[in-house]
One Martini backbone bead per residue (centre of mass of N, CA, C, O) as a GRO file, in nm:
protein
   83
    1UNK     BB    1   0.099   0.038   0.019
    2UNK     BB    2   0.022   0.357  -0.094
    3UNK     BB    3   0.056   0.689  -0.168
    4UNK     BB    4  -0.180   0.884  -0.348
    5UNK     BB    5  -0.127   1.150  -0.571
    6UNK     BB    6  -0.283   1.445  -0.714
    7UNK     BB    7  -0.245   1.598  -1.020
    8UNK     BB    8  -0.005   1.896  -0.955
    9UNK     BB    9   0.317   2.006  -0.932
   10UNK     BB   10   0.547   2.273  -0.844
   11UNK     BB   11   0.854   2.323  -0.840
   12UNK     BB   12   1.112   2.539  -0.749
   13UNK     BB   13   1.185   2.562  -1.060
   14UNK     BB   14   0.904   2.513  -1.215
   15UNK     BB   15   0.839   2.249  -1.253
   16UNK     BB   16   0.616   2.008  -1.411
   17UNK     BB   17   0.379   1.724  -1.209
   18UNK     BB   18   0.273   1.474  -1.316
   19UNK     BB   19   0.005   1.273  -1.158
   20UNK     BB   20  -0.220   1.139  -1.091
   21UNK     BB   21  -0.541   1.174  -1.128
   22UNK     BB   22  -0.816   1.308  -1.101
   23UNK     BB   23  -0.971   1.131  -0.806
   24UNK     BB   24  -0.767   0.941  -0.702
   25UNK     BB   25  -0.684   0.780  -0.463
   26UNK     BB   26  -0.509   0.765  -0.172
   27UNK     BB   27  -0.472   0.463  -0.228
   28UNK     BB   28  -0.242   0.177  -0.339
   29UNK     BB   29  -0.286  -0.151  -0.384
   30UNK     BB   30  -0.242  -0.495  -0.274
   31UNK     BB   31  -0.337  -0.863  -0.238
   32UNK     BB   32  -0.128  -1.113  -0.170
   33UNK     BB   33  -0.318  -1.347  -0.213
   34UNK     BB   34  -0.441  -1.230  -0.537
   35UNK     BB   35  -0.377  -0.933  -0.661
   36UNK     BB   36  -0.580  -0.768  -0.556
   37UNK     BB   37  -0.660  -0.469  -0.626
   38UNK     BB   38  -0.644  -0.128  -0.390
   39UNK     BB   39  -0.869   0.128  -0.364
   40UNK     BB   40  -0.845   0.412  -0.116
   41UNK     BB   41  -1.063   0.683   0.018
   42UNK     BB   42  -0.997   0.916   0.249
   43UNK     BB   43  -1.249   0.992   0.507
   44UNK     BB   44  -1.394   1.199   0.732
   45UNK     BB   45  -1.724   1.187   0.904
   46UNK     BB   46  -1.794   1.408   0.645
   47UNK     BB   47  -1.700   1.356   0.410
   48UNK     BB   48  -1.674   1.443   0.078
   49UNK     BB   49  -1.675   1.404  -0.289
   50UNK     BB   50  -1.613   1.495  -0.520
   51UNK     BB   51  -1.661   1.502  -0.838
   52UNK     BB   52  -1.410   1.327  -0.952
   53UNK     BB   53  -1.430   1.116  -0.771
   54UNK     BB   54  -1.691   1.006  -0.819
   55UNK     BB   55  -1.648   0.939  -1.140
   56UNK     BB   56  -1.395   0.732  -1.049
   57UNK     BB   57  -1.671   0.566  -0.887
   58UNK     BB   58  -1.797   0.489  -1.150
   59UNK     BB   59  -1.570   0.354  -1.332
   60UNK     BB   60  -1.468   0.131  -1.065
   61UNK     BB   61  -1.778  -0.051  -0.982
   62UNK     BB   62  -1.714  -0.278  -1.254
   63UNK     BB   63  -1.459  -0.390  -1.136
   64UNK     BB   64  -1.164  -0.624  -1.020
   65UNK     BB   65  -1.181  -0.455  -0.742
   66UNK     BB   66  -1.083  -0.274  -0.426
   67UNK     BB   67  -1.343  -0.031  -0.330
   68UNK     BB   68  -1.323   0.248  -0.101
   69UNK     BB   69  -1.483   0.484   0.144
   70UNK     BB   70  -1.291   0.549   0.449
   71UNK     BB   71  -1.287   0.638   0.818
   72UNK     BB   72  -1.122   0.389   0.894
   73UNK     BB   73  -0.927   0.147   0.936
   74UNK     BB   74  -1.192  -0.050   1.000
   75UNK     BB   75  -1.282  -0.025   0.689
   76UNK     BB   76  -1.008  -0.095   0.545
   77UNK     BB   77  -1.021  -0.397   0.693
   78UNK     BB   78  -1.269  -0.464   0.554
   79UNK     BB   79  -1.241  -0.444   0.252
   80UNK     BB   80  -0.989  -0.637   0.259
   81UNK     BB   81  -1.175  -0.898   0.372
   82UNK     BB   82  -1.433  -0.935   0.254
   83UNK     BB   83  -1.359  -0.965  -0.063
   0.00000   0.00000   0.00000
């Protein structure tokens, strides 16, 4: 699992750099038991999605993913074992 950034970053020096799509979740990562990928986006007890992200949620929900909304590491080792 590693944290994923999105969008574009400009560097001290002025370079311009392209990060995944904007929308991507937060974490990304595989589980080693199948090699199912695994994207959370990680919202606190209120967060709501962005626009982009329902787009991206909507694009990966008929995918062979495990994706969720996570509020809490207990959400995402649910989403984790229970698919």
């Amino acid at each position: 699992m590693f944290r994923s950034n999105a969008g574009t970053v400009q560097t001290k020096f002025g370079t311009v750099i392209k990060l995944a799509p904007k929308g991507w979740p937060d974490i990304t990562g595989f589980r080693h038991s199948d090699g199912k990928m695994i994207l959370i986006e990680v919202k606190n007890e209120t967060g709501k999605l962005r626009e982009d992200q329902i787009k991206f949620q909507k694009f990966i929900e008929d995918k062979p993913v495990l994706y969720g909304v996570c509020r809490s590491v207990e959400d995402a080792i649910e989403l984790i074992e229970s698919n």
